[in-house]
N, C-alpha and C positions, 0 to 999 in steps of 0.2 A: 165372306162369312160375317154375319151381324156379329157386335158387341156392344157393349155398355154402352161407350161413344157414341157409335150408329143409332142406338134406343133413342141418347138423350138428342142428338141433332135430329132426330125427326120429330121429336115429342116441341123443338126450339128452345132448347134449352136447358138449364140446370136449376129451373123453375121448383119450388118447393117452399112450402109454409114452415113458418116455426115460431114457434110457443114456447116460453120463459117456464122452467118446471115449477113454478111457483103461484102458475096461474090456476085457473080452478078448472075443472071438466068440460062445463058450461060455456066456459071463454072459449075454449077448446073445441067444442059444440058448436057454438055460432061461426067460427073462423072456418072449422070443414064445410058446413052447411052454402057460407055465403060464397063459399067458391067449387061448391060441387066435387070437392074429395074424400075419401076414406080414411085418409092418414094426416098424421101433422107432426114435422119431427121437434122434439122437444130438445133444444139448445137455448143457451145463453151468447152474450157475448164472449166469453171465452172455448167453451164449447159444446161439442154436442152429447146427449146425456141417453136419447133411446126415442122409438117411434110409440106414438100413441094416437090408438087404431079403433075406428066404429065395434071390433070383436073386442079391446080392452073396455069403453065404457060398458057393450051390453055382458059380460063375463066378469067385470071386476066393480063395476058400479052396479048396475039394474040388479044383478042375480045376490047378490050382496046385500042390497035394500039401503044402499049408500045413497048420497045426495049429490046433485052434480054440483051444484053451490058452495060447497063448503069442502068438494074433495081435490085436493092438490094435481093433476098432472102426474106429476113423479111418485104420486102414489100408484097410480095403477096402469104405468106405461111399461111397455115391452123393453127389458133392456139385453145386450150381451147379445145383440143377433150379431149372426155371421156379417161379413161386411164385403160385399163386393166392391171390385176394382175397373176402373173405366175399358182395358181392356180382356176383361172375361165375355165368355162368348152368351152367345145366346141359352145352347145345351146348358153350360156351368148354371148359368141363373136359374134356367126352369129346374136343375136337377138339387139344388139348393133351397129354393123354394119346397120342392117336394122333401126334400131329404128334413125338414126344418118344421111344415106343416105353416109356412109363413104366405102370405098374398104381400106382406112389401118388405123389402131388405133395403136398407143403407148404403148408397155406393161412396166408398172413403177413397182417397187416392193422397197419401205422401201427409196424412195425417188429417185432413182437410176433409170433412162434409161436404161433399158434391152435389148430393141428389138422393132421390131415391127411385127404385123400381119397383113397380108394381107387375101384378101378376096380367092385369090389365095390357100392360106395357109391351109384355110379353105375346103375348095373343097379337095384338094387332102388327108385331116385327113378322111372326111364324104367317100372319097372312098376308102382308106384303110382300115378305119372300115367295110365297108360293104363287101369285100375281104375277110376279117379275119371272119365276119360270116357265109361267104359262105363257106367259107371253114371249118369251125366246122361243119355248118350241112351236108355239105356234109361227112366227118370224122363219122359222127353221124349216118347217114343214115347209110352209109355202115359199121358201125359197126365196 
């Protein structure tokens, strides 16, 4: 059965951006942009503070008629989401996700910032699994 773990070893890793809350939206903007992600979690050196997400700038910046230049990060970032754990399952994620109305959560383990999953993440575990038992039973069928 998949779990957090499984996600991040196939995804290679515990790969994740992050953005100082003090930075501006824009900075924020260009860093999702130049690497093709949705999210970006915002920590410091000491820790991590909440995710800030393409639905925070257009819902808290654009709808707002705020500025991406001049508005902080930690103004308008997601904070206090649920936090998953390296071993929750696949079901817990997606039903969190759902329960939450969230596309990425946090995985923390032993106080630590690991990673994060996305909804994305998700999708491509639920169809590698079902790959992998196509292909058993087809192995199986044919004997």
């Amino acid at each position: 059965m998949s779990n957090v773990a499984t996600i991040f070893a196939r995804k290679g890793g515990f790969n994740h951006l992050t953005i100082d809350p003090e930075s501006t939206v824009l900075e924020a903007l260009q860093m999702m942009a130049n690497h093709n992600v949705g999210s970006i979690v915002v920590h410091d050196a000491d820790r991590y503070y909440g995710i800030f997400t393409e639905r925070n700038y257009s819902r808290n910046v654009i709808l707002k008629n705020r500025h991406s230049s001049d508005t902080q990060v930690k103004e308008v970032m997601t904070v206090n989401l649920p936090q998953l754990k390296m071993l929750d399952s696949l079901e817990h994620c997606m039903q969190m996700m759902s329960d939450y109305n969230m596309q990425y959560l946090p995985v923390i383990d032993d106080g630590q910032m690991i990673g994060v999953i996305s909804i994305k993440d998700l999708i491509r575990e639920q169809v590698h699994q079902q790959k992998e038992l196509v292909n058993h039973l087809q192995n199986y069928i044919q004997g």
